[in-house]
Structure formats: C-alpha cells, structure tokens
C-alpha positions as CSV (number, residue, x, y, z in Angstrom):
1,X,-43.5,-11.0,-65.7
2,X,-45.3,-10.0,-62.2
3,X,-46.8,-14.0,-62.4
4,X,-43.9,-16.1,-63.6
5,X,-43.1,-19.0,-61.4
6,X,-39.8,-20.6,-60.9
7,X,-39.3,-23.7,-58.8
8,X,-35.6,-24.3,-58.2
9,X,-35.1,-27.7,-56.9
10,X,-31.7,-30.3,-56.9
11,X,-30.2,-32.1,-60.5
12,X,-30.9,-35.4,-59.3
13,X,-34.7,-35.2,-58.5
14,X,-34.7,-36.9,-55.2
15,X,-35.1,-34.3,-52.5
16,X,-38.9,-35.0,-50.8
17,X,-39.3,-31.2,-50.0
18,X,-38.7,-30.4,-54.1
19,X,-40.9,-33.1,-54.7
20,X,-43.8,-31.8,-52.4
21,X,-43.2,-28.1,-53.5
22,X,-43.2,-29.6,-57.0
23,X,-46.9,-31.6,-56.5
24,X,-48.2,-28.5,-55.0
25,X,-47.6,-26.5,-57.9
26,X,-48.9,-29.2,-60.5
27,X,-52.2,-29.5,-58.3
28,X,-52.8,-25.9,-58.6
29,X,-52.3,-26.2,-62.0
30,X,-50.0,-23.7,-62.6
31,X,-47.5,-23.0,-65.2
32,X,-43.6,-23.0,-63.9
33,X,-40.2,-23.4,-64.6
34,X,-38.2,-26.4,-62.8
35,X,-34.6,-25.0,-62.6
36,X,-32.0,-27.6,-60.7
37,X,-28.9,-26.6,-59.1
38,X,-26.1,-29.4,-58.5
39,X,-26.0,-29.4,-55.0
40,X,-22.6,-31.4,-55.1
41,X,-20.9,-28.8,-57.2
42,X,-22.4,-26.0,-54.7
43,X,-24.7,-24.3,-57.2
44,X,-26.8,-23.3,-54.2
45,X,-24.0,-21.1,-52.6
46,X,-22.9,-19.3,-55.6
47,X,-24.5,-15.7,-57.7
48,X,-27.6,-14.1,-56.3
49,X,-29.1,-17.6,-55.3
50,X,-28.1,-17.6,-51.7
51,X,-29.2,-14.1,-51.0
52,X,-32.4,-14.2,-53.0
53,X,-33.4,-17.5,-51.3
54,X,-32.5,-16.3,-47.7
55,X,-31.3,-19.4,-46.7
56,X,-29.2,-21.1,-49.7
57,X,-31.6,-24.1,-49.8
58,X,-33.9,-26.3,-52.4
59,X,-36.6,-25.6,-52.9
60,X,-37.0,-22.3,-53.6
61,X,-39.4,-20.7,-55.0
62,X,-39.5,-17.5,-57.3
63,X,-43.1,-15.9,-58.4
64,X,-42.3,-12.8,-60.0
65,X,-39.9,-11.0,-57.7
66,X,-40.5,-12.8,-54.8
67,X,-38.7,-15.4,-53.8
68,X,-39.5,-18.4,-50.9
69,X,-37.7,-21.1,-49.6
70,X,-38.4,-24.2,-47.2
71,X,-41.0,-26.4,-48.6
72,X,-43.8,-26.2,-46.2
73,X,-44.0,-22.4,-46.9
74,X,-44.1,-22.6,-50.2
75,X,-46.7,-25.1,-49.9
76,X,-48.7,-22.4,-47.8
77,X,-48.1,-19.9,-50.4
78,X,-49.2,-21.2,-52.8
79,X,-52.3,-21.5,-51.0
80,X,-52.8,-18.4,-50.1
81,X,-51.4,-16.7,-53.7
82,X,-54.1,-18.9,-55.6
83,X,-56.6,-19.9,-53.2
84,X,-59.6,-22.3,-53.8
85,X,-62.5,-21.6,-55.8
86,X,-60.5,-20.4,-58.2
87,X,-57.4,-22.4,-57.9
88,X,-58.2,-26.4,-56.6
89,X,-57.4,-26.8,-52.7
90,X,-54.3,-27.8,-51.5
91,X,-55.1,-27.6,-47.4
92,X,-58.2,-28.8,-46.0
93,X,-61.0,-25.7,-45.5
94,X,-62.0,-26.8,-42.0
95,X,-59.7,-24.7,-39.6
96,X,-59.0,-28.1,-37.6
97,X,-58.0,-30.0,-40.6
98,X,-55.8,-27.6,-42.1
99,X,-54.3,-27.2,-38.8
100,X,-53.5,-30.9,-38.4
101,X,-52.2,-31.1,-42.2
102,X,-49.9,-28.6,-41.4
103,X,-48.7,-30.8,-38.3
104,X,-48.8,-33.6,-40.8
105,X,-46.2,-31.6,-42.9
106,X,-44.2,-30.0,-39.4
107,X,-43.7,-34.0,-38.0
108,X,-42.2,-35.6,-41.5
109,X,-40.0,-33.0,-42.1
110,X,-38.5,-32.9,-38.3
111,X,-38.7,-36.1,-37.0
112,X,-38.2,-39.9,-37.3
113,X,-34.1,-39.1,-38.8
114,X,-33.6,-42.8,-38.4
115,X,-36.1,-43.9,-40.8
116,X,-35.6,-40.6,-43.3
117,X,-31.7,-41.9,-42.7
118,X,-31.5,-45.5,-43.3
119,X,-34.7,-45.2,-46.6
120,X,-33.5,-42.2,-48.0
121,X,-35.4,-41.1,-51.2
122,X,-32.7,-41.9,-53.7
123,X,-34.1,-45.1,-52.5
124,X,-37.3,-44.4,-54.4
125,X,-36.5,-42.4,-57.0
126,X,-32.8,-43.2,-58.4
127,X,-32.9,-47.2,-56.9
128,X,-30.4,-47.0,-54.2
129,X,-29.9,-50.2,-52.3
130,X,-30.5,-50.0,-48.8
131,X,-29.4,-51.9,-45.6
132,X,-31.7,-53.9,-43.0
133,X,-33.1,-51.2,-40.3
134,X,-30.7,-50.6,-37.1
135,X,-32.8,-50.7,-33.6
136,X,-33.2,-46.7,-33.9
137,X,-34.5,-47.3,-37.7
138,X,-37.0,-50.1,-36.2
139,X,-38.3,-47.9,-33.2
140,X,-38.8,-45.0,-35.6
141,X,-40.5,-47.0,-38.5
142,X,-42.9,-48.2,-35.5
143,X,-43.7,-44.4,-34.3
144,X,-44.1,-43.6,-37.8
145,X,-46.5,-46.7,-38.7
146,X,-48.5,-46.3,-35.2
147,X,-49.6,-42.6,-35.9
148,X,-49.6,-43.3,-39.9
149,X,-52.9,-45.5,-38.4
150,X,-53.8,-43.0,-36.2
151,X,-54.1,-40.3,-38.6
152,X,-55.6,-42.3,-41.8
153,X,-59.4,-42.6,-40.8
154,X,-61.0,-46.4,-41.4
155,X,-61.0,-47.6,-44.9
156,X,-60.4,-43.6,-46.4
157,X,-58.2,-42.9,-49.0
158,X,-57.3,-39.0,-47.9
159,X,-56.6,-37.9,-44.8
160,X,-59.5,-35.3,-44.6
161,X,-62.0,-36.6,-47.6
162,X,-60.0,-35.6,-50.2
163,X,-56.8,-34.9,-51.5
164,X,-54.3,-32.3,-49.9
165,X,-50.6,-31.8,-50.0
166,X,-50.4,-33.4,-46.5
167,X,-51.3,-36.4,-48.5
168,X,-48.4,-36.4,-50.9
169,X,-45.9,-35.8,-48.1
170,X,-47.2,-39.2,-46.1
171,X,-47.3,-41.0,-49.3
172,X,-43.8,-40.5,-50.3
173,X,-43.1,-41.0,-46.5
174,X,-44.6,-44.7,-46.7
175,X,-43.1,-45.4,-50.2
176,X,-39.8,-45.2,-48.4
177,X,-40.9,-48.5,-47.0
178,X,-43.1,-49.9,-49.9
179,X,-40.0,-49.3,-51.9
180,X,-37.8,-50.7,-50.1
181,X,-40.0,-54.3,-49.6
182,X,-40.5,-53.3,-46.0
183,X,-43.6,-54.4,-44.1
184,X,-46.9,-51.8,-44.1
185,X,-49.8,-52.5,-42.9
186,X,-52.3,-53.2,-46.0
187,X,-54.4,-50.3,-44.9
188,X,-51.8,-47.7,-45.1
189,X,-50.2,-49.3,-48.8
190,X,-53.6,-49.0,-49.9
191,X,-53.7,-45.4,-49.6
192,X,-50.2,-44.4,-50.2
193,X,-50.1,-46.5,-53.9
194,X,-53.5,-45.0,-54.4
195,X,-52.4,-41.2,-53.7
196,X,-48.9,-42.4,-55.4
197,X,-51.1,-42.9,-58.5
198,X,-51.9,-39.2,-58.7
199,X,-50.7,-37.9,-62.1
200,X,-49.1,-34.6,-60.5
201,X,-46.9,-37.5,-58.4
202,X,-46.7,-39.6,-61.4
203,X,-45.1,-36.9,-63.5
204,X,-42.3,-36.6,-60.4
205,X,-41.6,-40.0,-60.5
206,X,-41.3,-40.3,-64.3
207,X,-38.7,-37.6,-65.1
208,X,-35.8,-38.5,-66.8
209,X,-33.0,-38.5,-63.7
C-alpha cells in the first residue's frame, strides 16, 4: 500500500497543471489512479480532501500516505521519488538545464494571465469558442512568442536535447494558440505538434470528457 499512487485532478479534464502532473506520471511509467473531483459542486472543499491536500487544490497527489499538491512539486517529486536510471528522466541532468526547466514551469504557471485568460484550455480540450485577443491578450501572446524563440534552440525539437516535463508545459502553452487558429511562428508549431504527439500527451487528450 506504502507505493500506491493517486492523482486527483478536476471532472472535466481541462486544468493544464492536472494535465502536466498527469504526463509526468505516464513518462515515468508509473501505475496510478486518476480520481476527479467536481470542482463546480465543491468536491475539493469537502471530507479529508482539503486537509490532506494542504491547500484544497487539483492536482493533488497521494503516494502511499503522503500527499502533494501544486503541480510543479509534484512534478519535482516525482523526480526525486523515482529518479533516472531507473525511472526515465523528467528534468534535464545538467544543473543549468534543470534549473531553467524549472523557470520554464515557474513563468507559465505565473505569468502572461491575459493569454491563459482569453485561450483558456477548455479551448483545447472540451472546444470552447474563443473571442479575438484584447490589446493586453496581444502584448502577452508577443512576450510569450518572443521568449518561446528565445528558449527553443535552432531547428531542435526539446528544449534541452530531449524530452522533459518543461516540454509538455510549453507545448500545451502554444496549443492554446494552435488551437485556437492563432498565428505561431512555424518553428515553434513544429515542436509543440511534435511534443503534442507524445503518446503520454495523446492519452490526455483522448479521454472521454
């Protein structure tokens, strides 16, 4: 019982920090249980969850006794709880690289509101239409395209040689535009639809919703 592995995550399958928590623990190729809470009928505030979780919020993670939440942590944890040889590599091994994955990971999840705002993920996942960008959605799609260049190295397909969670988190980032028929440079659609194409990712997409 010491190794079982729950992920609890939201009904409708659309949160990107579920979803990254979710590709983690396919690419380490462990064995879980995906438990969803309705969010809307405050499942998350009710029983033991809020207290066991610490903060009441998906995802949250439950390996034996323990439990995590917050997405990034989880991702880390995972890491560290089954680390490479044994278990396939989620972070980069250099110490630089794994550092700039995790600010990879820190930047989507705390900046550029307009664009998470206006291309929400439902956008992606359960086809919700979307309205033309407001001037803070434009400026904030720029920011994010300028260092989404920055970041990608010339004509690579990973961020740091090959593939890490940081990955999965700026693909889904760029599918809120790809999705959405919004203009990305053919560089960056290249590598998010090729790091889309993952079958742990695939899998996400594909659930019945």
């Amino acid at each position: 019982m010491a190794d079982t592995l729950t992920l609890w995550g939201e009904e409708h399958g659309e949160s990107p920090y579920v979803f990254s928590a979710f590709v983690a623990l396919r690419e380490k190729g462990l064995d879980f249980e995906l438990a969803t809470l309705s969010l809307d009928r405050g499942e998350h505030e009710v029983g033991d969850y809020p207290s066991r979780s610490i903060t009441g919020r998906v995802p949250s993670l439950r390996h034996g006794d323990f439990w995590l939440a917050e997405s990034s942590a989880i991702d880390e944890y995972l890491e560290d709880a089954f680390p490479p040889p044994r278990w396939p590599r989620l972070y980069p091994e250099g110490l630089r690289e794994r550092a700039r994955a995790r600010q990879v990971q820190a930047w989507l999840r705390s900046d550029l509101m307009a664009l998470r705002a206006e291309r929400p993920t439902s956008s992606i996942f359960l086809g919700e239409k979307v309205k033309p960008f407001s001037a803070d959605g434009h400026k904030a799609v720029g920011r994010f395209l300028r260092a989404a260049s920055e970041l990608l190295p010339a004509g690579a397909m990973h961020l740091f040689g090959a593939f890490t969670i940081a990955d999965a988190d700026l693909a889904l980032m760029l599918h809120r535009l790809l999705a959405n028929g919004d203009p990305v440079p053919e560089a960056l659609a290249a590598y998010a639809r090729g790091v889309w194409a993952r079958k742990s990712i695939q899998e996400w997409v594909r659930r019945a919703r």
